[in-house]
LUMBA-758468 format. One record per residue: residue number from 1; residue in three letters; x, y, z of N, C-alpha, C in turn. Coordinates in Angstrom, 3 decimals, decimal comma, always signed. Layout:
<pts>
PT/NUM/ALA/X/Y/Z/X/Y/Z/X/Y/Z
...
</pts>
This chain:
<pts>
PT/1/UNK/-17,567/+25,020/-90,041/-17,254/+24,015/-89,048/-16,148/+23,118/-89,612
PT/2/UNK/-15,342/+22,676/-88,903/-13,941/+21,957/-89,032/-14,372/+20,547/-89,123
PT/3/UNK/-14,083/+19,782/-90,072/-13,915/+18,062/-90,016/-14,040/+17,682/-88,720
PT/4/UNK/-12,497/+18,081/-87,471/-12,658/+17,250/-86,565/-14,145/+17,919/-85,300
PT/5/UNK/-14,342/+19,045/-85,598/-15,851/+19,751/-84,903/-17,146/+18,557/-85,600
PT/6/UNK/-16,788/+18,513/-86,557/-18,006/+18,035/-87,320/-18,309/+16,396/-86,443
PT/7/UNK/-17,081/+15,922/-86,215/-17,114/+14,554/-85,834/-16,914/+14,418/-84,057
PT/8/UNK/-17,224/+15,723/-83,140/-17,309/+15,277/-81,994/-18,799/+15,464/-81,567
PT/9/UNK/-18,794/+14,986/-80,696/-20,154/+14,398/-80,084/-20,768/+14,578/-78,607
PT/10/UNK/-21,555/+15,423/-78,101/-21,919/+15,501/-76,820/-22,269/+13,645/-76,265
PT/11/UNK/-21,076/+13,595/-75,101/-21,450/+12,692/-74,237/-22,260/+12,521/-73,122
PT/12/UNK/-23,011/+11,540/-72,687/-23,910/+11,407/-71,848/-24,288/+10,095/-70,785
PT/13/UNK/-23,974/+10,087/-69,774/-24,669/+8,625/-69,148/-25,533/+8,620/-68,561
PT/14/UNK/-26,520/+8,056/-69,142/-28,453/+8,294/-68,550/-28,400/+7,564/-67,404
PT/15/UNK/-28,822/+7,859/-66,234/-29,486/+7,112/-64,870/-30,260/+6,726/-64,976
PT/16/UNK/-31,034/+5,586/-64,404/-32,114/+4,991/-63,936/-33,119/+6,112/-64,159
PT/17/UNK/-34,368/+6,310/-64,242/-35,304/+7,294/-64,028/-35,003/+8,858/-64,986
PT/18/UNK/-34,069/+8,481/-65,691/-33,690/+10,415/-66,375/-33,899/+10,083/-67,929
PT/19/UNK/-34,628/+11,256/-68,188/-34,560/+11,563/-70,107/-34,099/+12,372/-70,883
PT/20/UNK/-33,528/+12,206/-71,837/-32,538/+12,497/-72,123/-32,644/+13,165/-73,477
PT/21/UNK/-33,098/+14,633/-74,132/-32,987/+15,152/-75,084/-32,146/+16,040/-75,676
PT/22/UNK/-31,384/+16,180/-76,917/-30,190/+17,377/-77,088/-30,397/+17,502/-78,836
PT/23/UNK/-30,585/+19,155/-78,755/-30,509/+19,425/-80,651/-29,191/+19,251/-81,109
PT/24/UNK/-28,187/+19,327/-80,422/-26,895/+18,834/-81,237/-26,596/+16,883/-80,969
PT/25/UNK/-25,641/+16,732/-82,012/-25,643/+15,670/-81,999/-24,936/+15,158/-80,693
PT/26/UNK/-24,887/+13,731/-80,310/-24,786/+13,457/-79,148/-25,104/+11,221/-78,802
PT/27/UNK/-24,094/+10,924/-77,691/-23,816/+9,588/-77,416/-24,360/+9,544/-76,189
PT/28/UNK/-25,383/+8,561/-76,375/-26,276/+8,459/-74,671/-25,712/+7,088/-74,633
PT/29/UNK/-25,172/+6,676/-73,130/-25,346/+5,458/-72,711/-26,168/+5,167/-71,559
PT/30/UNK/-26,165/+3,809/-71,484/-27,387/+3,746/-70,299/-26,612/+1,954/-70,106
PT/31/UNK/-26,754/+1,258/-68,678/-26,637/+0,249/-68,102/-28,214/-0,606/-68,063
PT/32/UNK/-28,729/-1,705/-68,684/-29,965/-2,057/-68,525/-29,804/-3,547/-67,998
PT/33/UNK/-30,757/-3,560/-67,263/-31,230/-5,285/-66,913/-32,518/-5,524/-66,722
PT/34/UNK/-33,196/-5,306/-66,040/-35,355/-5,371/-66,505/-35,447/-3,818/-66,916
PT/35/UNK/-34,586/-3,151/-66,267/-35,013/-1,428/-66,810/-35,139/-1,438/-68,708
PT/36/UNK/-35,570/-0,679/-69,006/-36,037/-0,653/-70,722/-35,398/+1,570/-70,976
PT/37/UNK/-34,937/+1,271/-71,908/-34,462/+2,581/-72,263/-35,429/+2,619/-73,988
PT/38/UNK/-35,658/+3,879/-74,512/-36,530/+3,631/-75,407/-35,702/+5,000/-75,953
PT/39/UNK/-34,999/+4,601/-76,831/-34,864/+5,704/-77,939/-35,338/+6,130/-78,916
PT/40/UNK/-35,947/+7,419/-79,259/-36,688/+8,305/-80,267/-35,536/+8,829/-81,246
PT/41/UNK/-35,545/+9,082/-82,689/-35,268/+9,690/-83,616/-36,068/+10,548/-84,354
PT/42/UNK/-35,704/+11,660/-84,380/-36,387/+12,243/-86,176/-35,574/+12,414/-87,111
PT/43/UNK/-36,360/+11,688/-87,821/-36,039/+11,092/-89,220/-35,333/+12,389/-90,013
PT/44/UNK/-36,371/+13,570/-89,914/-36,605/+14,707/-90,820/-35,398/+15,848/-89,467
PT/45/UNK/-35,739/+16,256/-88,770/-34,443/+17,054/-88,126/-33,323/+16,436/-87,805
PT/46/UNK/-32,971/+15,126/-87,507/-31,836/+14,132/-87,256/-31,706/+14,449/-85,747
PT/47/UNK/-32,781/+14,450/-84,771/-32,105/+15,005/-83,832/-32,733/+13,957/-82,859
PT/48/UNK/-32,436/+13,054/-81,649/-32,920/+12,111/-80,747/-32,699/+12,606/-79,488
PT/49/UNK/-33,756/+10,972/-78,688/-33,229/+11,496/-77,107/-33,600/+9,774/-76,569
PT/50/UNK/-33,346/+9,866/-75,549/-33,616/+8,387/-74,844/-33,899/+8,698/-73,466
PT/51/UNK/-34,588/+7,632/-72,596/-35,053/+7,612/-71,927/-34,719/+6,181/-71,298
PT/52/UNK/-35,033/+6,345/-70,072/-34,703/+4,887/-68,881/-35,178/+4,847/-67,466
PT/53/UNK/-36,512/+3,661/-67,688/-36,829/+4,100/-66,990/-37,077/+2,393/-66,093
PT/54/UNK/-37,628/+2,070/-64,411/-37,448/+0,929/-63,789/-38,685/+0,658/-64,088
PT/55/UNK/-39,796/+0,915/-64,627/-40,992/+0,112/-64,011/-42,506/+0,727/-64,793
PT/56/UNK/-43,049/-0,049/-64,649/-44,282/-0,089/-66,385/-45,641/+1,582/-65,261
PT/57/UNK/-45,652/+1,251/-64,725/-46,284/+2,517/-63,902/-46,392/+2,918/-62,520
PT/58/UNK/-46,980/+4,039/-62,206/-46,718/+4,125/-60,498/-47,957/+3,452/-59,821
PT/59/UNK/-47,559/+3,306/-58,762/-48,904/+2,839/-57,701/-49,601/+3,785/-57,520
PT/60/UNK/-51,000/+3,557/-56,888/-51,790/+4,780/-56,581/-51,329/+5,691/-55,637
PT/61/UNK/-50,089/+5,058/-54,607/-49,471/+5,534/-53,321/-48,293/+6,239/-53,563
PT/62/UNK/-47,703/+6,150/-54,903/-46,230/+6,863/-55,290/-46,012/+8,083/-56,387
PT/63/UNK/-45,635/+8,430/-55,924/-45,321/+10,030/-56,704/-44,922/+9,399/-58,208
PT/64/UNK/-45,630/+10,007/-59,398/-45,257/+9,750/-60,647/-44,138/+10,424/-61,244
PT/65/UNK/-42,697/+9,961/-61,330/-41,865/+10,527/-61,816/-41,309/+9,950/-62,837
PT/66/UNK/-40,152/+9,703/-63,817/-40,167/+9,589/-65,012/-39,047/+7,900/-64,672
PT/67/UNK/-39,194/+7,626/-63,631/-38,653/+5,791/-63,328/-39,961/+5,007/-63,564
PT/68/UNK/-41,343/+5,756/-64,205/-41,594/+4,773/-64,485/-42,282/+5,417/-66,565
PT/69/UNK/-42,805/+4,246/-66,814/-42,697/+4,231/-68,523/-44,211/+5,104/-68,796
PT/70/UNK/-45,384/+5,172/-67,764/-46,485/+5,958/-68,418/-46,109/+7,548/-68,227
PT/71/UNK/-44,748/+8,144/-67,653/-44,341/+9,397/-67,607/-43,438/+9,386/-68,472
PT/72/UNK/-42,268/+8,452/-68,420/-41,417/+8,451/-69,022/-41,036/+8,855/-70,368
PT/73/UNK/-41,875/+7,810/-71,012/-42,237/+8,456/-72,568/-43,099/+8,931/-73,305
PT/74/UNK/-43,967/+9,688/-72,419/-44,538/+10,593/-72,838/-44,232/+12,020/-72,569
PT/75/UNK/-42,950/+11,858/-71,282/-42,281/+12,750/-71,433/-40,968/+13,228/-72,538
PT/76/UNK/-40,623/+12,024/-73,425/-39,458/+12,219/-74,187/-39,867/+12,905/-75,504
PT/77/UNK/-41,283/+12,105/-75,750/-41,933/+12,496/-77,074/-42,478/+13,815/-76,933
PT/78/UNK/-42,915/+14,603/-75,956/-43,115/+16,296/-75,289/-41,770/+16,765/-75,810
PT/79/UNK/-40,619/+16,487/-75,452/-39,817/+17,166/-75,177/-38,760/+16,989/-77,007
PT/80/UNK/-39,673/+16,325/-77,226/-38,794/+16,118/-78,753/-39,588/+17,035/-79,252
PT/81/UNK/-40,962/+17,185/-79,304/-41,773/+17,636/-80,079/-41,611/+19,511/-79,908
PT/82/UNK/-41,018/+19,840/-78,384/-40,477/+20,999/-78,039/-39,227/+21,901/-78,947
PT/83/UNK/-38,461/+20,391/-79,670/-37,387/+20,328/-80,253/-38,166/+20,875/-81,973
PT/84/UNK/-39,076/+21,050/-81,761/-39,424/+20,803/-83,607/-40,279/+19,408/-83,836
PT/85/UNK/-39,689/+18,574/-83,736/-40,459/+16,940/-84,246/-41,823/+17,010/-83,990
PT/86/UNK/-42,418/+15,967/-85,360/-43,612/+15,695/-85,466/-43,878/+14,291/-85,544
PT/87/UNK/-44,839/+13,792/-84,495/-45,066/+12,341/-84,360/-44,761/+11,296/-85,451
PT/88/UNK/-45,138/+11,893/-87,028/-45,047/+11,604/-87,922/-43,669/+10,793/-88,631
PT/89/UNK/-42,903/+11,827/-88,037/-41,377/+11,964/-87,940/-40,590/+10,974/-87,431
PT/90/UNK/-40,670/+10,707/-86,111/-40,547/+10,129/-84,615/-40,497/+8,538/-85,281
PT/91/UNK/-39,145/+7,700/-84,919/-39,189/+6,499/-84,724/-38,544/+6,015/-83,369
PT/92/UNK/-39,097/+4,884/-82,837/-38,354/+3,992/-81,645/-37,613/+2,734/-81,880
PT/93/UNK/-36,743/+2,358/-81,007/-35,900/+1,265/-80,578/-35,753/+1,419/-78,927
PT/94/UNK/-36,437/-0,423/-78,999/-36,446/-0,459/-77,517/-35,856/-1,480/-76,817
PT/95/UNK/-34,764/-1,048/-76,017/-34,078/-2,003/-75,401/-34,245/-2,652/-73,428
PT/96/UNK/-33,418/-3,503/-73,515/-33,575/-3,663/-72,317/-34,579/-4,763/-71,779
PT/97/UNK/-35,315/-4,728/-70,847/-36,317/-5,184/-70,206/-35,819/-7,037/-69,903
PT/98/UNK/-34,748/-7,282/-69,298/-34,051/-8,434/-69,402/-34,942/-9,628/-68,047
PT/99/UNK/-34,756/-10,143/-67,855/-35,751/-11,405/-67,004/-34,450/-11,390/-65,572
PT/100/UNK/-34,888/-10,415/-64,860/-34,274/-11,145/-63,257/-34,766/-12,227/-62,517
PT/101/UNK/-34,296/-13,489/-62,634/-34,576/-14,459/-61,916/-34,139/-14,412/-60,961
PT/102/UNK/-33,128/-13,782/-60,020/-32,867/-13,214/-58,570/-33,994/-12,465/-58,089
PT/103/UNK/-34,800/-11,402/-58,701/-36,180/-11,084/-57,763/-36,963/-12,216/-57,515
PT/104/UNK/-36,813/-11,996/-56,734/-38,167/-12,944/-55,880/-39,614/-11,953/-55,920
PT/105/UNK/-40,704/-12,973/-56,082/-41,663/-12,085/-56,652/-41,665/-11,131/-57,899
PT/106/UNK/-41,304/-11,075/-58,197/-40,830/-9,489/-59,427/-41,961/-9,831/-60,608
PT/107/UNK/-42,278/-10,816/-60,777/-43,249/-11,207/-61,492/-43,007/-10,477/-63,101
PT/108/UNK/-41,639/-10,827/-63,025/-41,172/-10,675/-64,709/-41,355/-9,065/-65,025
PT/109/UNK/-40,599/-8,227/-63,939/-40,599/-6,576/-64,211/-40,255/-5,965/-65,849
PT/110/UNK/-38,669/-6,774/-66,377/-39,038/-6,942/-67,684/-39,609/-6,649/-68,934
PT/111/UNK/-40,482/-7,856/-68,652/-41,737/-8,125/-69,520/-42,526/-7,264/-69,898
PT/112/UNK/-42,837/-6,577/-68,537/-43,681/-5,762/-67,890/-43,389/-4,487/-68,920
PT/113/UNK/-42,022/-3,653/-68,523/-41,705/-2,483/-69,085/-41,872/-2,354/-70,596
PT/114/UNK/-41,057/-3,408/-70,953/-41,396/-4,014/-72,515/-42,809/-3,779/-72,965
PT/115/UNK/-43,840/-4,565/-72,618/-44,783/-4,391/-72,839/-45,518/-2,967/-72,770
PT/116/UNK/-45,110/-2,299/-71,599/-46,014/-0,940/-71,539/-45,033/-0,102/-72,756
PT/117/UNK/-43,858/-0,099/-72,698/-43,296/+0,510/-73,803/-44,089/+0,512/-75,237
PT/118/UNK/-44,152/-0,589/-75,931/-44,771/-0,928/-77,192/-46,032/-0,083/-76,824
PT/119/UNK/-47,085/-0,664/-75,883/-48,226/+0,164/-75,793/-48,320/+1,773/-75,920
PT/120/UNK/-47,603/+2,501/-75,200/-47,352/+3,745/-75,034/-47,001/+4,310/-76,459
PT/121/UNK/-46,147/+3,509/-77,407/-45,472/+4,022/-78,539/-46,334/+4,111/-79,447
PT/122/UNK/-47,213/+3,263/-79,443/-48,317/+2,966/-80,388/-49,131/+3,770/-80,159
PT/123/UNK/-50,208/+4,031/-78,713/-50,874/+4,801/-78,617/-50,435/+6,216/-79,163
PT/124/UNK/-48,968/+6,964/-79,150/-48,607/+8,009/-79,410/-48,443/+8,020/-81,075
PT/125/UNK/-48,765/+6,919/-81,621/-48,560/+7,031/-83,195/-46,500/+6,586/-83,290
PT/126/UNK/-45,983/+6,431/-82,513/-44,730/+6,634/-83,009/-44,169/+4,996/-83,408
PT/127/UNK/-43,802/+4,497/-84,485/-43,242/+3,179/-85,134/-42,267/+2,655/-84,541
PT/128/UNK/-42,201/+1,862/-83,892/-41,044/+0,881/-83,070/-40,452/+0,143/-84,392
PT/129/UNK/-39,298/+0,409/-84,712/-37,945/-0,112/-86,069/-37,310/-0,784/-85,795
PT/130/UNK/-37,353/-1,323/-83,990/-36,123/-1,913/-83,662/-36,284/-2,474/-82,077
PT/131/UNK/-35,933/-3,828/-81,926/-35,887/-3,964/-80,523/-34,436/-4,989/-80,231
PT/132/UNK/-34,010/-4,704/-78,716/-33,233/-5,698/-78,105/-33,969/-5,722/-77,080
PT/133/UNK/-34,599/-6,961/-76,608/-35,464/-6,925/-75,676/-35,302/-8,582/-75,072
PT/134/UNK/-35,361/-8,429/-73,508/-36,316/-9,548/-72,779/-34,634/-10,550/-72,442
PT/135/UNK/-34,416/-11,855/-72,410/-33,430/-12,679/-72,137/-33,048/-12,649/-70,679
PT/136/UNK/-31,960/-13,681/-70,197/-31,502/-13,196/-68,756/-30,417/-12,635/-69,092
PT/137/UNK/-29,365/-11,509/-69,570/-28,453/-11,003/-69,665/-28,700/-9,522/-69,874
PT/138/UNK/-27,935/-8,623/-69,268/-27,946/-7,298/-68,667/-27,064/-6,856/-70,135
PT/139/UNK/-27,569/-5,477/-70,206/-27,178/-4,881/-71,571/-26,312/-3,051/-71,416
PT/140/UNK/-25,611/-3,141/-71,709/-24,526/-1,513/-72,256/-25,334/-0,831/-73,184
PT/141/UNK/-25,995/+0,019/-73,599/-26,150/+0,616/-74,739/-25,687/+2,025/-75,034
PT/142/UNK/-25,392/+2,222/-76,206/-24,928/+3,439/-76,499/-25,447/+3,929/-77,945
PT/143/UNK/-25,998/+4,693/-77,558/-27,264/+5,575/-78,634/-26,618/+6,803/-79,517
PT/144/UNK/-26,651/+6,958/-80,925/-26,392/+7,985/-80,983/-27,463/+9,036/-81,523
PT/145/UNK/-27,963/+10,193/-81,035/-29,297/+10,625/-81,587/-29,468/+11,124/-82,819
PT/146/UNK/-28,199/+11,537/-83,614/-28,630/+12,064/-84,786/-28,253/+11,085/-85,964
PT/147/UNK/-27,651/+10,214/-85,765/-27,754/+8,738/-86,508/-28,836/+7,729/-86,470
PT/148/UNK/-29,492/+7,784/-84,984/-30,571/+6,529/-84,838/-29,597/+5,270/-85,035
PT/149/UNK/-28,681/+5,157/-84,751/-27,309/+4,348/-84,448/-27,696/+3,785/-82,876
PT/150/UNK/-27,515/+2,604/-82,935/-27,337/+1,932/-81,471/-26,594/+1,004/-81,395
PT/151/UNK/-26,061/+1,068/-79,853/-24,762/+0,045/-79,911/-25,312/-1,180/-78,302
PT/152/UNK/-24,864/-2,163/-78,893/-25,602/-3,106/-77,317/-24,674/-3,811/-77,117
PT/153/UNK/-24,330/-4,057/-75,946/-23,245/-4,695/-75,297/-23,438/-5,644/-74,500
PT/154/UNK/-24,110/-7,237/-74,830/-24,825/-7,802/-73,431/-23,723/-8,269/-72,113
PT/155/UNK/-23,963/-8,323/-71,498/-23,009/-8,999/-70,295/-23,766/-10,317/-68,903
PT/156/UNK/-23,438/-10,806/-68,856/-23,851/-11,850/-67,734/-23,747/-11,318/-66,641
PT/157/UNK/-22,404/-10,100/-66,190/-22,206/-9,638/-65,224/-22,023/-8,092/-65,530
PT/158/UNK/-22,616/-7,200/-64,595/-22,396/-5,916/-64,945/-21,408/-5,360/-63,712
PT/159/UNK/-20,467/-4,118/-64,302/-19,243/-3,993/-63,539/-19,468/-2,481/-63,077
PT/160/UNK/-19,085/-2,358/-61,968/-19,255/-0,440/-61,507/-18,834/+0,313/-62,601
PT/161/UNK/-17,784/+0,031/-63,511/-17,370/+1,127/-64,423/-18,653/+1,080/-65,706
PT/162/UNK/-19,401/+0,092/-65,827/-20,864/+0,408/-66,514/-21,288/+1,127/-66,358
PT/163/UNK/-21,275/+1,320/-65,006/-22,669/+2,522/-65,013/-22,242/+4,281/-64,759
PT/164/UNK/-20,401/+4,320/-65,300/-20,085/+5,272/-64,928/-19,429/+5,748/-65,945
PT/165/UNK/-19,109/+5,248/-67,531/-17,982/+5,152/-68,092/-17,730/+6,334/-68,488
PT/166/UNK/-17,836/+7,832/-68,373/-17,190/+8,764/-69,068/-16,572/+9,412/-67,556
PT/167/UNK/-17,502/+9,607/-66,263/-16,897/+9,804/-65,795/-15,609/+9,388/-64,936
PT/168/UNK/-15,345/+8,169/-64,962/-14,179/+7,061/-64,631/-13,144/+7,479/-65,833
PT/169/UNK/-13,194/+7,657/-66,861/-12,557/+8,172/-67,922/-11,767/+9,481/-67,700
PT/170/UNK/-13,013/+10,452/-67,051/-12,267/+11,832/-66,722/-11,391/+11,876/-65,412
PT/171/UNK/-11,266/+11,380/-64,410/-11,019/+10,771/-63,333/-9,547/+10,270/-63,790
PT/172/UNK/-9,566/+9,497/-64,534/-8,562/+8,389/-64,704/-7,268/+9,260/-64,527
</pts>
C-alpha cells in the first residue's frame, strides 16, 4: 500500500436515525442538537462505527427503528461485534444531546438521550472515555473510526451545508 492509499479515508455523513459501521478506516460526520451520536472503537482491531439517533425510546404505538437509542446502540455494538470486536474491547464517546429551549414541551429531549445512552453503554459492559454533552449550542462532529479521534464543532446556528458537507463538496 502507497503512503498517499495509506492516508485516505472512507467518507461518510450519518442522518438522523442511521448507524454507521466500516472495517476500513473511515470519517463519519453527523449534525447534532438534542440528537446524541455515540461512537464505538476497538481498541484491539482499530476499527469503529457511530450512530445517531432523535430520542431515548419508542412509544408503545411506534415502530422501533434505530432514531431511537434502546435500538440504536444495541444495534452498533451487534454490528461491531459482527466485525470481530469484543465488548471487552469496545470503548464510547458520547456527543450531542444539546437543551432546545424552542421545543415547547420537549421536556429536555437532550437530557433524555444522554441519559439513556450512558445507561445502555453500561448495561452492555462498554466504558464511556469521553463526552461532549448537554448545553444550548448545536454541534458538527467528525469521527474517525480507526483512531477513536473526534472532532466537535459547536455552533449557535446550524447552516444547510452542515448537514450535507461532502455532498455539496461533490456538487460544487
Amino acid at each position: 500500500m502507497s503512503m498517499n492509499n495509506a492516508l485516505e479515508v472512507y467518507r461518510y455523513h450519518l442522518e438522523a436515525g442511521g448507524v454507521f459501521v466500516c472495517p476500513e478506516p473511515a470519517m463519519v460526520s453527523a449534525v447534532l442538537g438534542t440528537c446524541v451520536a455515540v461512537c464505538l472503537h476497538d481498541r484491539r482491531l482499530k476499527i469503529g462505527g457511530m450512530n445517531h439517533f432523535l430520542y431515548p425510546k419508542a412509544k408503545a404505538f411506534t415502530r422501533p427503528t434505530a432514531e431511537y437509542a434502546t435500538v440504536s446502540i444495541p444495534a452498533l455494538i451487534r454490528m461491531l461485534q459482527k466485525q470481530g470486536s469484543r465488548l471487552e474491547d469496545l470503548e464510547a464517546q458520547i456527543f450531542g444531546g444539546g437543551d432546545n429551549i424552542s421545543l415547547v414541551g420537549g421536556g429536555n429531549i437532550g437530557y433524555k438521550n444522554v441519559k439513556i445512552a450512558r445507561k445502555l453503554l453500561k448495561k452492555s459492559g462498554v466504558k464511556v472515555v469521553s463526552e461532549d454533552v448537554g448545553g444550548l449550542k448545536g454541534r458538527r462532529l467528525i469521527f474517525h473510526t480507526s483512531t477513536n479521534e473526534a472532532l466537535i464543532m459547536k455552533t449557535s446556528r446550524v447552516r444547510r451545508g452542515d448537514y450535507y458537507p461532502y455532498r455539496q463538496r461533490l456538487s460544487s
